[in-house]
N, C-alpha and C positions, 0 to 999 in steps of 0.2 A: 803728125797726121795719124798713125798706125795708131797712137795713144788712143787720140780720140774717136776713132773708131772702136775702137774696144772699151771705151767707156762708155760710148754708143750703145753697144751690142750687150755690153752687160746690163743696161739700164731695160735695154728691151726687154731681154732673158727676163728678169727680174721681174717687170710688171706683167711678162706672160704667165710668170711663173706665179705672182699675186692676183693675176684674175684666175687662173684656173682653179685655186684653194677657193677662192671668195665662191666660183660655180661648183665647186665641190660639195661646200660648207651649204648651200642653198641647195643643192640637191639631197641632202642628207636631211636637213630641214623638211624641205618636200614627201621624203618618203617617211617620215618621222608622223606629220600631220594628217596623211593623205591616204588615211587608212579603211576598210571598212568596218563598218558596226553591226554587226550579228544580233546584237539585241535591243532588247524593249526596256526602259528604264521606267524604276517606280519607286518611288518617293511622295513620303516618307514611307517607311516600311517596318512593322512590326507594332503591337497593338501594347500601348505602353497602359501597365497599369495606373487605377486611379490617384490622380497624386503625386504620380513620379513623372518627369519631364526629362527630353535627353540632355546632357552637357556634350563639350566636345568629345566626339566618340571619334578615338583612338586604334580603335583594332575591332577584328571580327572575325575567325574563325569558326569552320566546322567541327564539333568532335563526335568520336567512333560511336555515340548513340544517336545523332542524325541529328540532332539537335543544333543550336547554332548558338557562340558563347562572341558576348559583345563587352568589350572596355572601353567604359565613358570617362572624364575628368569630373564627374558631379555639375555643381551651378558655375556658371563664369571659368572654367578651365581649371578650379580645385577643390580639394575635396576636404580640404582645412576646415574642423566644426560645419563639416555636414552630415546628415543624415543617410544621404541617397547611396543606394549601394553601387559602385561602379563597376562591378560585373555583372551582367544579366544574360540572363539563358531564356532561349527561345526554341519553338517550337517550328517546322518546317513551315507549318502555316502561319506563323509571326506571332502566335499565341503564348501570350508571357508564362516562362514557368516557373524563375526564381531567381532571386538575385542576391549578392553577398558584400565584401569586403568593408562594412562600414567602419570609419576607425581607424584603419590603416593606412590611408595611401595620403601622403601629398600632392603628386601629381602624376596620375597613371599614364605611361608611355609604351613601352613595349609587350606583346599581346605573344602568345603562343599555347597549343595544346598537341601533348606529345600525342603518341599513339595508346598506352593506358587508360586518355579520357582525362588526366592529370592537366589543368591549367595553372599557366606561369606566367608571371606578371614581374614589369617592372615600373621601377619608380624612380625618376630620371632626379626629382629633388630630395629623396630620402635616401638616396644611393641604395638602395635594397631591388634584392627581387626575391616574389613569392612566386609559394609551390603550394595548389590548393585540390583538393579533391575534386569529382566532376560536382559534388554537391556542396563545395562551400568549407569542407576544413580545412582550417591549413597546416598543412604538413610541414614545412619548412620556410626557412627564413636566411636568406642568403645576404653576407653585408651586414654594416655597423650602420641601425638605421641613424641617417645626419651627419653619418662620417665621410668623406670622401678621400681617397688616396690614389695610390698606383701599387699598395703592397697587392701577396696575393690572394688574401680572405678583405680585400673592399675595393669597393666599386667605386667611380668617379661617372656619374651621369646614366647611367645603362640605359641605353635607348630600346636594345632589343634581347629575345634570348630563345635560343632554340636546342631540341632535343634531339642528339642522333640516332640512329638506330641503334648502338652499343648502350646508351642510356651517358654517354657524356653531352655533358653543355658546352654552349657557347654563348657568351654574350656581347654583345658589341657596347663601348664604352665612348662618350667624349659628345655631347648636345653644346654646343658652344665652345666653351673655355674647360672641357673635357678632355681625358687621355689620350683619345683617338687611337684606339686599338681595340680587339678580340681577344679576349680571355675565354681556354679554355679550361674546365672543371671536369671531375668526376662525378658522377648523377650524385654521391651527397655531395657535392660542394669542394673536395677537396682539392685544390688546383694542380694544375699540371703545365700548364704555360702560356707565354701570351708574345702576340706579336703587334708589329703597328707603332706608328708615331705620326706626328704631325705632317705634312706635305702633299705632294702630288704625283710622288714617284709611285714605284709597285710596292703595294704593303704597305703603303702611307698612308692614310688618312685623313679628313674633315669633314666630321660627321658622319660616321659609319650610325645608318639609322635603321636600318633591317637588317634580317637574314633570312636565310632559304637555304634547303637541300634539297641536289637533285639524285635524280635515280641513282647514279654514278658513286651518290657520297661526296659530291663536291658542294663545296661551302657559297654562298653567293651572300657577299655582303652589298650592300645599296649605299655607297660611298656619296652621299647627296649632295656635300658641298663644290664634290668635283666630279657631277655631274655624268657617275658614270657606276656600273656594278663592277666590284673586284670578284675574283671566284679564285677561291684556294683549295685546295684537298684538307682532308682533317687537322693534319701539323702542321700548319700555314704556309704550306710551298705556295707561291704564287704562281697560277697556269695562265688566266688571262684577264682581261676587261673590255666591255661592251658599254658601249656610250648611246647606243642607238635608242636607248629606252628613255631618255631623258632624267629629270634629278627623279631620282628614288626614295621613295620616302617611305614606302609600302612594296613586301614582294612575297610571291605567293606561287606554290611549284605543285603543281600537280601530279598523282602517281603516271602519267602516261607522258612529261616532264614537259608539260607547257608552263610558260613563265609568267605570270602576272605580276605589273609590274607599276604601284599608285605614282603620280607625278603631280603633286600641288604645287610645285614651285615654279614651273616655265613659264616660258612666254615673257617675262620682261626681261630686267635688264640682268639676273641672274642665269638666263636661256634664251635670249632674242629669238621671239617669233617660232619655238617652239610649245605648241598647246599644250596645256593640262587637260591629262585623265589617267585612263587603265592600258595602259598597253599591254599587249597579249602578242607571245610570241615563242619562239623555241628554247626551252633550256639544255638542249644539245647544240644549237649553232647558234644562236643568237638571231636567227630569221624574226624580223619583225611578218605580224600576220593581222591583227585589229587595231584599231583605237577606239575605245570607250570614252570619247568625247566629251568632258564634263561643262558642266552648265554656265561655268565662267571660264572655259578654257581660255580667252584671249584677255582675261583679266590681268590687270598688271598689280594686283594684290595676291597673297597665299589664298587660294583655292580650293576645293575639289578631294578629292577623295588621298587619307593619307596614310590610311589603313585599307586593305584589302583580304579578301577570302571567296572561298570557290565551296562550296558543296558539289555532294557527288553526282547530283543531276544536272551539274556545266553551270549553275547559275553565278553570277558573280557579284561582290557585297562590298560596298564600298565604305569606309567611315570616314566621316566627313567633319573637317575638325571648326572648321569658317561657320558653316550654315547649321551646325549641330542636327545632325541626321544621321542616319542609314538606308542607305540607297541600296535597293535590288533592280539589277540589271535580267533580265531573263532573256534566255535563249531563245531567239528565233527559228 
């Protein structure tokens, strides 16, 4: 009798203890979705010269001339025997002012502009990343372009790549059937270490597709196949991770360390019933504070903005790789 009371009582436990996760898991949902939206969206945005049409645009940052520096993938998501330059520069007023990289890229993916005005790019099928003046030279060439590996002068996928304040790199590795880890570099190139592997432990990886620094000097990588940001110090100690932001696909840290944070991937069966957009929230605690709602957030296809950037007047820029745009969000 005592048995089966206790097999009783543990079945209860159990299912109190699987509804309470299941209302957990739906409240976290809830506050995930249920955010406000401070601004006015405008789309499309930026006055493309004649002749040139967007492709998937991949990234979009502000750099230190006020200016606004966008990577697109050219026609059809590449830039194999095209013409069109998949970096263009823009004016505060969306006023085109020049654009470059013809020639070069297979398929532009990860977007960055250090604080010199210096823009960096990577190429997720050429295994390379470039280092270009704010006007179009290039100054370096990082990577065996078409080689892929794990040694430590070549890249296997480089999704993303970012400049610290010291002037060392970091690049995040592994789009698919990639390394899945963080290599970091000396500003020329010269490596210095790397962490990560495949999994879902801490310092694991699948699909490491952004990065960000915050005030701090801590690392914020956008772990998107597990749904969540890892954040390291410079030598890859592992401090935490934040799931609240949904898949990360795009992340973007402001000097006063607010977090922006693109989500194209939610809402089906990779995030059940979490929307796609911009979530905006602290890069000291993780406090969710907006959602930037995008236009097919409850879409069960990849959506929405997958690139993001902020200029200094609070506005927020979304690239949008599905509907081939750039989207300006303005401040309310």
């Amino acid at each position: 009798m005592s048995a089966t009371i206790n097999i009783l009582f543990a079945s209860m436990t159990m299912g109190v203890f699987l509804a309470t996760q299941a209302a957990s898991a739906q409240d976290a949902v809830e506050e995930m979705n249920n955010l406000p939206n401070p601004y006015k969206r405008i789309y499309p945005w930026a006055q493309m010269p004649a002749g040139l049409s967007w492709g998937q645009v991949i990234g979009v940052e502000p750099g230190p001339d006020g200016n606004l520096y966008v990577l697109h993938r050219c026609f059809e998501g590449s830039c194999v025997d095209r013409d069109e330059p998949p970096i263009l520069v823009f004016e505060p007023s969306g006023e085109f002012v020049r654009g470059w990289g013809e020639g070069l890229f297979i398929r532009p993916h990860g977007f960055h502009i250090d604080p010199e005005g210096n823009v960096w790019a990577t190429d997720d099928r050429a295994h390379v990343v470039f280092k270009f003046s704010a006007h179009g030279e290039l100054l370096m060439t990082l990577g065996r372009h078409g080689v892929s590996g794990d040694g430590p002068n070549v890249f296997d996928q480089p999704t993303d790549v970012l400049v610290a304040p010291n002037g060392n790199l970091f690049v995040t590795n592994g789009h698919g059937m990639g390394a899945n880890r963080v290599i970091n570099l000396a500003g020329d190139g010269t490596f210095i270490k790397a962490w990560g592997s495949t999994g879902t432990g801490e310092g694991e990886f699948d699909i490491p597709h952004a990065l960000a620094m915050d005030s701090q000097g801590r690392l914020f990588v956008g772990d998107r196949n597990n749904a969540r940001i890892q954040i390291f110090d410079q030598n890859g100690e592992y401090i935490d991770q934040w799931t609240q932001f949904g898949r990360p696909s795009g992340l973007f840290i402001t000097p006063d360390d607010t977090l922006y944070v693109a989500d194209n991937q939610s809402f089906g069966v990779l995030n059940p019933g979490v929307k796609k957009g911009i979530r905006v929230g602290s890069a000291q605690n993780g406090a969710l504070r907006y959602l930037i709602e995008d236009l097919e957030a409850t879409s069960l296809e990849e959506a929405g903005a997958e690139g993001v950037g902020v200029d200094v007047e609070g506005n927020v820029y979304g690239a949008v790789v599905r509907r081939m745009m750039l989207e300006k969000h303005e401040r309310l």
